[in-house]
Jmol script that loads the backbone (N, CA, C; Angstrom):
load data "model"
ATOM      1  N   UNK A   1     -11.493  41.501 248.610  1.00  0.00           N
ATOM      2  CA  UNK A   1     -10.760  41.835 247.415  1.00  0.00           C
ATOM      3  C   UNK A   1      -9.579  40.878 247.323  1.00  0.00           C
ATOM      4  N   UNK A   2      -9.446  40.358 246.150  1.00  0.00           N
ATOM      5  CA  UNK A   2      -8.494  39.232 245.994  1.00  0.00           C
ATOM      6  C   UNK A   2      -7.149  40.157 245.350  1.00  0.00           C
ATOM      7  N   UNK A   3      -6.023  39.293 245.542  1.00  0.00           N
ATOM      8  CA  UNK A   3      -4.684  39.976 244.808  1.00  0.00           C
ATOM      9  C   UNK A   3      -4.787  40.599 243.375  1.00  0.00           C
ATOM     10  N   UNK A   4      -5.104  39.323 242.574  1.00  0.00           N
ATOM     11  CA  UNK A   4      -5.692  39.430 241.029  1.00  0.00           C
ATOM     12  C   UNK A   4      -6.534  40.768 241.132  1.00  0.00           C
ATOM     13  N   UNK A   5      -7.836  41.055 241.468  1.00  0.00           N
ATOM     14  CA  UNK A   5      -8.505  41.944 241.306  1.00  0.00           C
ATOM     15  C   UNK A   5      -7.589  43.443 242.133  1.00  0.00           C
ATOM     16  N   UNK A   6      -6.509  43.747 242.924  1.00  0.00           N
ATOM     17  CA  UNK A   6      -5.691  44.414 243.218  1.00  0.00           C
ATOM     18  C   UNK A   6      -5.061  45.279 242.360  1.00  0.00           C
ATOM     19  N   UNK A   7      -4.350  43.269 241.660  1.00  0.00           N
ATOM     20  CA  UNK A   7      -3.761  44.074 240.612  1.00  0.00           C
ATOM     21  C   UNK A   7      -3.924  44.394 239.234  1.00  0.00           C
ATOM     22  N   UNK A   8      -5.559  44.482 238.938  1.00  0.00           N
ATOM     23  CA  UNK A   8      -5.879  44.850 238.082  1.00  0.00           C
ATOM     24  C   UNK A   8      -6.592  46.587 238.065  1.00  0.00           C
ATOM     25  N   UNK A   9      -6.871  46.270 239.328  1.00  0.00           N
ATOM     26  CA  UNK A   9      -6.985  48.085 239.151  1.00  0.00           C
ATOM     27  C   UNK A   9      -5.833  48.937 239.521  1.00  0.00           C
ATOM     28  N   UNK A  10      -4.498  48.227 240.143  1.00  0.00           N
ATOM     29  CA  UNK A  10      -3.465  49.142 239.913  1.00  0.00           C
ATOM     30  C   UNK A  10      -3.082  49.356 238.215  1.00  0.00           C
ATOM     31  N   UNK A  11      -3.111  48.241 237.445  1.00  0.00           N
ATOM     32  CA  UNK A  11      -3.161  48.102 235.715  1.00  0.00           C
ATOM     33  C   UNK A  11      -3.747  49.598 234.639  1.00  0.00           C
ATOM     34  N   UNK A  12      -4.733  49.497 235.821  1.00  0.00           N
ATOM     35  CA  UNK A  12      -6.130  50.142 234.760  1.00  0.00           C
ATOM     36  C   UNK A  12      -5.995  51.397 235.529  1.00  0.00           C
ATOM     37  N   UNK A  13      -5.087  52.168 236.768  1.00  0.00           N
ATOM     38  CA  UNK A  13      -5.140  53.457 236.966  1.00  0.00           C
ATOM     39  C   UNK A  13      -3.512  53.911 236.752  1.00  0.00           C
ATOM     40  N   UNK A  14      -2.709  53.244 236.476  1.00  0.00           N
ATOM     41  CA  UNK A  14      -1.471  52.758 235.562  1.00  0.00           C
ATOM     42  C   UNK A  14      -1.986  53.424 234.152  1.00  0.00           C
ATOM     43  N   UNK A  15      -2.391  52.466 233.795  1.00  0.00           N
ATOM     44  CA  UNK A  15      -3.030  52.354 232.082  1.00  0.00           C
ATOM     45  C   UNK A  15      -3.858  54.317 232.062  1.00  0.00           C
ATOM     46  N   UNK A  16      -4.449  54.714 232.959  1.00  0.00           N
ATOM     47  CA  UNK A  16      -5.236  56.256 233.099  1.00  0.00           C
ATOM     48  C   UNK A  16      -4.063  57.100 232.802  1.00  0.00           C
ATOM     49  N   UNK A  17      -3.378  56.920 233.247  1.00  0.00           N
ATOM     50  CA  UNK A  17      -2.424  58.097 233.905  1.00  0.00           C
ATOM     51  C   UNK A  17      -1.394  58.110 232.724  1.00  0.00           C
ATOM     52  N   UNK A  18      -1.065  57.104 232.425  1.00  0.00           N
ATOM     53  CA  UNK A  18      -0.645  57.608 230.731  1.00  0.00           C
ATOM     54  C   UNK A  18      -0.908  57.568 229.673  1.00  0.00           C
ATOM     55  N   UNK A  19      -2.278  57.715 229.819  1.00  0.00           N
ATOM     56  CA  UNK A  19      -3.499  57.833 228.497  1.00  0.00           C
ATOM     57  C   UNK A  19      -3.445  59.589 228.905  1.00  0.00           C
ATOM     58  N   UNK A  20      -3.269  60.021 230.063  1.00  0.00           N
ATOM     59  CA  UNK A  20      -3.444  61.198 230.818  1.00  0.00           C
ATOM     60  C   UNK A  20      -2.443  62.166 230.274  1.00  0.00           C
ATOM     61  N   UNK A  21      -1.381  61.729 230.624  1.00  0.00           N
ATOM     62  CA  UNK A  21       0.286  61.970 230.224  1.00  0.00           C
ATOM     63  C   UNK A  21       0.056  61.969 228.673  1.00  0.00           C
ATOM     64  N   UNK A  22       0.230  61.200 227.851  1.00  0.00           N
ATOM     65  CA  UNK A  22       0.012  61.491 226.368  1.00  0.00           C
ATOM     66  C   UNK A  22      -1.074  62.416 225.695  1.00  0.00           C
ATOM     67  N   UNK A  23      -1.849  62.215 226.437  1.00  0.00           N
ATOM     68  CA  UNK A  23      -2.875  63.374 225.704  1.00  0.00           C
ATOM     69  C   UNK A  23      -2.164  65.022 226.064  1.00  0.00           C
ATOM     70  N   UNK A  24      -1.861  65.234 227.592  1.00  0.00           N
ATOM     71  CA  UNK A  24      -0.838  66.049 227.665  1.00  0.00           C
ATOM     72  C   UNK A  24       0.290  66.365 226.720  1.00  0.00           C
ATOM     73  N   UNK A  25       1.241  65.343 226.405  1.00  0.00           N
ATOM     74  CA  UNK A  25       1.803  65.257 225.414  1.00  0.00           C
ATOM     75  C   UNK A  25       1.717  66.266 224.502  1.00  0.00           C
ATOM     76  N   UNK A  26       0.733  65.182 223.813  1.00  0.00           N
ATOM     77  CA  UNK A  26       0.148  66.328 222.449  1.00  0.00           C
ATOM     78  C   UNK A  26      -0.300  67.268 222.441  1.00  0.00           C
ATOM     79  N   UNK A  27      -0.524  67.807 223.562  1.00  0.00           N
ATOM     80  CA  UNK A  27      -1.434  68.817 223.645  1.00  0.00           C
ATOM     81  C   UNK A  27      -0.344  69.991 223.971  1.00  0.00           C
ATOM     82  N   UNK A  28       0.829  69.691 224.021  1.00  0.00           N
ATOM     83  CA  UNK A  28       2.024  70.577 224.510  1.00  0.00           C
ATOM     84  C   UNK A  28       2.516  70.942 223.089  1.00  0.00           C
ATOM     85  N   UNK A  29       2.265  69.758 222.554  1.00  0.00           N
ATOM     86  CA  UNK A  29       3.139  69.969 221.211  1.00  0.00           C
ATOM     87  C   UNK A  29       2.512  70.792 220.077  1.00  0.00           C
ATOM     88  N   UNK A  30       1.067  70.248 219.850  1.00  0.00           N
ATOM     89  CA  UNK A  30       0.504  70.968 218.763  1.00  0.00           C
ATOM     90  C   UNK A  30       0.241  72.506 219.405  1.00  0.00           C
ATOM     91  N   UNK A  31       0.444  72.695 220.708  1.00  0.00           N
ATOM     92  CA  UNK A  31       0.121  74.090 221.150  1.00  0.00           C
ATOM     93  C   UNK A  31       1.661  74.934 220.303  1.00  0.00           C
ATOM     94  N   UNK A  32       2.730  74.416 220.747  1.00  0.00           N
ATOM     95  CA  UNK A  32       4.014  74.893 220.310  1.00  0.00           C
ATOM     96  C   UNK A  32       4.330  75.073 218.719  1.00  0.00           C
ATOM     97  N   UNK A  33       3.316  74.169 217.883  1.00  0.00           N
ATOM     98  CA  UNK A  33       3.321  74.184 216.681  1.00  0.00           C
ATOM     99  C   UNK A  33       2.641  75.183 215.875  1.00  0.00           C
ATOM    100  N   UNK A  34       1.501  75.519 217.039  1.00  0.00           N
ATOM    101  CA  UNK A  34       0.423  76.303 216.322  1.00  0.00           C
ATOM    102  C   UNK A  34       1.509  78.155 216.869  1.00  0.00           C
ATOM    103  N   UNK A  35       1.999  78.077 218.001  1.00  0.00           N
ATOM    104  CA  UNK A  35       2.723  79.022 218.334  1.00  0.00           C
ATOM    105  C   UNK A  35       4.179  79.588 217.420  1.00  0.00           C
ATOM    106  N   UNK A  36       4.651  78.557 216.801  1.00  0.00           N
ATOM    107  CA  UNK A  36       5.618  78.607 215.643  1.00  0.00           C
ATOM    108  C   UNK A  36       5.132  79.154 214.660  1.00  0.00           C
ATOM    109  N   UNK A  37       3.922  78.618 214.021  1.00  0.00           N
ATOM    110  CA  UNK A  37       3.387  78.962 213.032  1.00  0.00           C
ATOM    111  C   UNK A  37       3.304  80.136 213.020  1.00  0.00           C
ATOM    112  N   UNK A  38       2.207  80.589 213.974  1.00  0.00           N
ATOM    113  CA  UNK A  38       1.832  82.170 214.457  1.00  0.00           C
ATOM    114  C   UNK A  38       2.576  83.090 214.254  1.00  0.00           C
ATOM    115  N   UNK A  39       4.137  82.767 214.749  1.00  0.00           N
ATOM    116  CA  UNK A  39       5.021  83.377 214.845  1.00  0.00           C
ATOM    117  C   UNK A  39       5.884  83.809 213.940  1.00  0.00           C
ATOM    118  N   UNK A  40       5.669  82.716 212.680  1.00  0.00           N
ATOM    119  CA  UNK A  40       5.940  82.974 211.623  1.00  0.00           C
ATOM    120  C   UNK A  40       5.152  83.589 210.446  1.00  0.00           C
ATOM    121  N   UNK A  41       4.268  83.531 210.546  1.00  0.00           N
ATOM    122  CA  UNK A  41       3.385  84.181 209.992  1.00  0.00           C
ATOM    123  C   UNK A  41       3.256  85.953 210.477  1.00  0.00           C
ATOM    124  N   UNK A  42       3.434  85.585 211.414  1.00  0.00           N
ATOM    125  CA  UNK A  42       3.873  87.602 212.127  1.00  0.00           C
ATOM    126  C   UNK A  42       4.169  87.964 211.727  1.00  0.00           C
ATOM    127  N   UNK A  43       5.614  87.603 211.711  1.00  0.00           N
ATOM    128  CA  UNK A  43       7.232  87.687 211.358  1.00  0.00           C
ATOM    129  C   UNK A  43       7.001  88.051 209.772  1.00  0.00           C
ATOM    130  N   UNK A  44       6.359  87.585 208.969  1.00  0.00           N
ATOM    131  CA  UNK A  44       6.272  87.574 207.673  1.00  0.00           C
ATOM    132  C   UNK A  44       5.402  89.146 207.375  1.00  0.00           C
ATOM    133  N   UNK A  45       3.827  88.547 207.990  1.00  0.00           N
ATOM    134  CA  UNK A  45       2.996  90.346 208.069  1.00  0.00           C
ATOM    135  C   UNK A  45       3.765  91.575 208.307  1.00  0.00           C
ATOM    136  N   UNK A  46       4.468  91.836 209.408  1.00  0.00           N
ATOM    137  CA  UNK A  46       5.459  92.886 210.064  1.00  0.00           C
ATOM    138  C   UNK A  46       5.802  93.891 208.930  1.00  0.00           C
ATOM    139  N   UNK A  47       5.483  94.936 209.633  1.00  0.00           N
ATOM    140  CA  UNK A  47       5.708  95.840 208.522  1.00  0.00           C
ATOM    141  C   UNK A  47       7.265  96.912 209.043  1.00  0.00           C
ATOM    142  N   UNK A  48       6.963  96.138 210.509  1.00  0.00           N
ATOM    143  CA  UNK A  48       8.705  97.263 211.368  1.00  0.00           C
ATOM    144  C   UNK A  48       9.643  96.264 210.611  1.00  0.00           C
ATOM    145  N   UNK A  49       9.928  95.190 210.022  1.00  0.00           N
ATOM    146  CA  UNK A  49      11.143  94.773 209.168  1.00  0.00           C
ATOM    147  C   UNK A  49      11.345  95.039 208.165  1.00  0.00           C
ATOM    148  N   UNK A  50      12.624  95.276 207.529  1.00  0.00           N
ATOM    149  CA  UNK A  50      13.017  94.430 206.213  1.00  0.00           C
ATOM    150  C   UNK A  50      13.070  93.064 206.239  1.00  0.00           C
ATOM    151  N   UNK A  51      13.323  92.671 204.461  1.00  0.00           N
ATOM    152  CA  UNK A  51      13.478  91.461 204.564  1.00  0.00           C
ATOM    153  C   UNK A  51      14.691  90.434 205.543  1.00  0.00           C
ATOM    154  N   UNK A  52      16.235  91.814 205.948  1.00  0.00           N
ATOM    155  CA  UNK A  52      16.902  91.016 206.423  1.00  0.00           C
ATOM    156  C   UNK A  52      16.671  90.897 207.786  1.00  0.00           C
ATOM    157  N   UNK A  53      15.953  91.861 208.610  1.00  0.00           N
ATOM    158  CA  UNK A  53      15.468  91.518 209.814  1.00  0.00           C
ATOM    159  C   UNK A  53      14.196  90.466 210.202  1.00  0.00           C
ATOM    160  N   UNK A  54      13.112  90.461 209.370  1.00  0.00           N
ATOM    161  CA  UNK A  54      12.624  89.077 208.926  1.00  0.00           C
ATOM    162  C   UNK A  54      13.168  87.393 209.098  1.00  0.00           C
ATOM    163  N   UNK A  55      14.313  87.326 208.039  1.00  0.00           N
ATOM    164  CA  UNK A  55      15.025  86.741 207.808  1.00  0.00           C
ATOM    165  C   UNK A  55      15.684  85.994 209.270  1.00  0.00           C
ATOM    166  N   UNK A  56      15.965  87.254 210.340  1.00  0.00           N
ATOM    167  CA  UNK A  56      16.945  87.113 211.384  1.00  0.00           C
ATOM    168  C   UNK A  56      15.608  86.600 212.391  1.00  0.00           C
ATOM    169  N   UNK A  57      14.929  86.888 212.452  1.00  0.00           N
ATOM    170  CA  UNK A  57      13.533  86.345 213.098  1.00  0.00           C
ATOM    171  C   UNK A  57      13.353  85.201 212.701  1.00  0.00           C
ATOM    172  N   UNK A  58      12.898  84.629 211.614  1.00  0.00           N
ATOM    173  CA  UNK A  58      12.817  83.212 211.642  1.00  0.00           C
ATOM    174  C   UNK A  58      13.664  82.011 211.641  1.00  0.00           C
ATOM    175  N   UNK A  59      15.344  82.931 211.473  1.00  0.00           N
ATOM    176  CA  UNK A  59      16.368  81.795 211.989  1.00  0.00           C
ATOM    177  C   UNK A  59      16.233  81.863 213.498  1.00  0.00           C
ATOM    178  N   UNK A  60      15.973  82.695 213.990  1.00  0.00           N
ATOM    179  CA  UNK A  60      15.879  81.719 215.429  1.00  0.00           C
ATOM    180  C   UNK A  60      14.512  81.754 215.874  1.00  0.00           C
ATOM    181  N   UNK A  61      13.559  81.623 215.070  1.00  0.00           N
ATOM    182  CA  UNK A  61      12.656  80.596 215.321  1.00  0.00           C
ATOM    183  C   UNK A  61      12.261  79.329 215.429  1.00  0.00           C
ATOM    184  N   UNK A  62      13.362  78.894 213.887  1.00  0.00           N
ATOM    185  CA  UNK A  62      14.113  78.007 213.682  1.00  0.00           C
ATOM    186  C   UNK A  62      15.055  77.147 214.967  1.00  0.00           C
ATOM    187  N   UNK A  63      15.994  78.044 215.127  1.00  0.00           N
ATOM    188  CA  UNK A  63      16.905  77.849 216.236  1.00  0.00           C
ATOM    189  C   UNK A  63      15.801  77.176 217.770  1.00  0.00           C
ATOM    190  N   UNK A  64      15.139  78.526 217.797  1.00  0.00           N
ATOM    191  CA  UNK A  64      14.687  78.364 219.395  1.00  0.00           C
ATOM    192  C   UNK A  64      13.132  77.798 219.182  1.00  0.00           C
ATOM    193  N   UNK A  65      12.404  76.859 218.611  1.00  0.00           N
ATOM    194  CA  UNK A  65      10.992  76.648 217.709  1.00  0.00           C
ATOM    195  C   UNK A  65       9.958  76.807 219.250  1.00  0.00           C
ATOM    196  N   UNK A  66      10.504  77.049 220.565  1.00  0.00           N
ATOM    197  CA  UNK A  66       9.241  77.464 221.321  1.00  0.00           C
ATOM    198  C   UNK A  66       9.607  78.688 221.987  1.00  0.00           C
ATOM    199  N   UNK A  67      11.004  79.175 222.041  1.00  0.00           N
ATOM    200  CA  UNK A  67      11.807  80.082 222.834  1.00  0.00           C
ATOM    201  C   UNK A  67      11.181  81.682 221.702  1.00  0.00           C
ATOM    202  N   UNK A  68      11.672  80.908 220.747  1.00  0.00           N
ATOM    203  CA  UNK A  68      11.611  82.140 219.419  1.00  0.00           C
ATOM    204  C   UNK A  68      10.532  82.709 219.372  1.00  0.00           C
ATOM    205  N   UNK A  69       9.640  81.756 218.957  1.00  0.00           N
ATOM    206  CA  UNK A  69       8.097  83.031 218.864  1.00  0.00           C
ATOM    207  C   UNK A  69       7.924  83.219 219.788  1.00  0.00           C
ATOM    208  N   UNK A  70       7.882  83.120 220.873  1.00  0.00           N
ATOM    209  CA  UNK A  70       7.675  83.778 222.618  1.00  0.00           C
ATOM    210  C   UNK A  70       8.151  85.261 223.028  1.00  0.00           C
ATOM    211  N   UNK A  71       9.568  85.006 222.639  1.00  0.00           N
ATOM    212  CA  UNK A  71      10.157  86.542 222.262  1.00  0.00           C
ATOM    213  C   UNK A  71      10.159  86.885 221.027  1.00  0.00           C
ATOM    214  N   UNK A  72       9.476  86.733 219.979  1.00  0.00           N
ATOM    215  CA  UNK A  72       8.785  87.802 219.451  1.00  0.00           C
ATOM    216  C   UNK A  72       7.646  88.499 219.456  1.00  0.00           C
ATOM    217  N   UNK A  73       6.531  87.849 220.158  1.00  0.00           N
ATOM    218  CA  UNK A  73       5.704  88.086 220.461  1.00  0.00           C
ATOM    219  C   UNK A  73       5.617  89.219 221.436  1.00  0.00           C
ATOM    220  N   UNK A  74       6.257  88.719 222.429  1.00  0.00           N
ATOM    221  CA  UNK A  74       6.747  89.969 223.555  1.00  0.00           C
ATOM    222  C   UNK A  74       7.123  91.130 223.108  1.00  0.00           C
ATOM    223  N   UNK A  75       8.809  91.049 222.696  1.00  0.00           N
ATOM    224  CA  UNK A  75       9.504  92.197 222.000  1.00  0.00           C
ATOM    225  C   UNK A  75       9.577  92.146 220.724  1.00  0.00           C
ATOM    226  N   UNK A  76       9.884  91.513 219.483  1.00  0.00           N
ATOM    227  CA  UNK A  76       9.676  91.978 217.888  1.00  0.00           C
ATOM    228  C   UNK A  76       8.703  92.213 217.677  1.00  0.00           C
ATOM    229  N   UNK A  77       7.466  91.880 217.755  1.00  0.00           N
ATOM    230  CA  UNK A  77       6.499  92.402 216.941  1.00  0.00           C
ATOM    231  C   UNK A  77       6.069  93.527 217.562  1.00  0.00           C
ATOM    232  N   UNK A  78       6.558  94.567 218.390  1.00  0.00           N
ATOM    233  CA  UNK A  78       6.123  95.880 218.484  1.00  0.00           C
ATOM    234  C   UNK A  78       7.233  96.702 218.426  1.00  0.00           C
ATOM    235  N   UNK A  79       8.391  96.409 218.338  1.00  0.00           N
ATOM    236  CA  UNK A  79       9.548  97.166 217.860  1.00  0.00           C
ATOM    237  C   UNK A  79       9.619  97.585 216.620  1.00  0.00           C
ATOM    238  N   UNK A  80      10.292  98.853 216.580  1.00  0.00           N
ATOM    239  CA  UNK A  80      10.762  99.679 215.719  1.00  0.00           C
ATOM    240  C   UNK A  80      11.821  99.633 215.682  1.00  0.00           C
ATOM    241  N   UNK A  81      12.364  99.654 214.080  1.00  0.00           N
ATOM    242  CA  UNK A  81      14.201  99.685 213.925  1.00  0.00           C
ATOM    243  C   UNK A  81      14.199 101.307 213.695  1.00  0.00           C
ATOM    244  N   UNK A  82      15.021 102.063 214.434  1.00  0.00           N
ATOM    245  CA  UNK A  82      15.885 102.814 214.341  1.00  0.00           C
ATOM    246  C   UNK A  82      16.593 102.988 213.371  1.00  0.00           C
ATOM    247  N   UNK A  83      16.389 104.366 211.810  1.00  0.00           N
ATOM    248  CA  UNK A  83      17.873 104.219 210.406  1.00  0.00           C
ATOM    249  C   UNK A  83      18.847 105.260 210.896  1.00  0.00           C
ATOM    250  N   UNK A  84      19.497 105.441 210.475  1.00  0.00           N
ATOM    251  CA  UNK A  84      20.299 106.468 210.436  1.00  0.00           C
ATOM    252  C   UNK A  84      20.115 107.393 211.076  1.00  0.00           C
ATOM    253  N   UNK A  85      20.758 108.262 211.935  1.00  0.00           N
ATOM    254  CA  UNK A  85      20.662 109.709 212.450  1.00  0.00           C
ATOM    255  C   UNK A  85      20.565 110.616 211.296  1.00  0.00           C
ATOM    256  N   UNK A  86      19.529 111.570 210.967  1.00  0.00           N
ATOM    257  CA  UNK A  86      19.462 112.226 209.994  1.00  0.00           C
ATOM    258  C   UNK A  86      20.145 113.783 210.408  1.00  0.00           C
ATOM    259  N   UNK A  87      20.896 114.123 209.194  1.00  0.00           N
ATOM    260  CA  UNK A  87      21.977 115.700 209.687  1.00  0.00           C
ATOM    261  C   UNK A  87      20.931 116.466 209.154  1.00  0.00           C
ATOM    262  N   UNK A  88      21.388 117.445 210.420  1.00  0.00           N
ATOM    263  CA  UNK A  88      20.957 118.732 210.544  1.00  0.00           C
ATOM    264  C   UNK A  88      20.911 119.892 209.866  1.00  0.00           C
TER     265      UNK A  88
END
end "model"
wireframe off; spacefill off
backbone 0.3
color backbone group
């Protein structure tokens, strides 16, 4: 094995590994995109909101775009708001 031919397959498993890495990449991202979406689209269906709790959901979806729908998923979308104590 000559140098040249050395350093052409260090090149070409170089060249793998961030063909490897980028496909990763994207594959992080459109996952997080499709998870935003989702999340907004929930957020919208939800029938435990009003519009201003809605509203407060997709600003920090906004805010947090992989944090946000994660915790709503978890905790908003099965919560119930609590109105008023009703008298006796």
């Amino acid at each position: 094995m000559t140098l040249a031919s050395a350093a052409t397959l260090a090149s070409t498993g170089e060249t793998a590994g961030s063909i490897a890495l980028a496909i990763a990449g994207i594959a992080f991202v459109l996952a997080g995109i499709v998870l935003f979406i989702a999340g907004v689209v929930s957020v919208f269906r939800s029938g435990n909101y009003q519009s201003g709790g809605k509203a407060v959901w997709i600003l920090l979806m906004l805010a947090f775009p992989f944090l946000g729908p994660v915790t709503w998923f978890i905790w908003g979308r099965n919560s119930t708001i609590q109105g008023p104590a009703q008298p006796v």
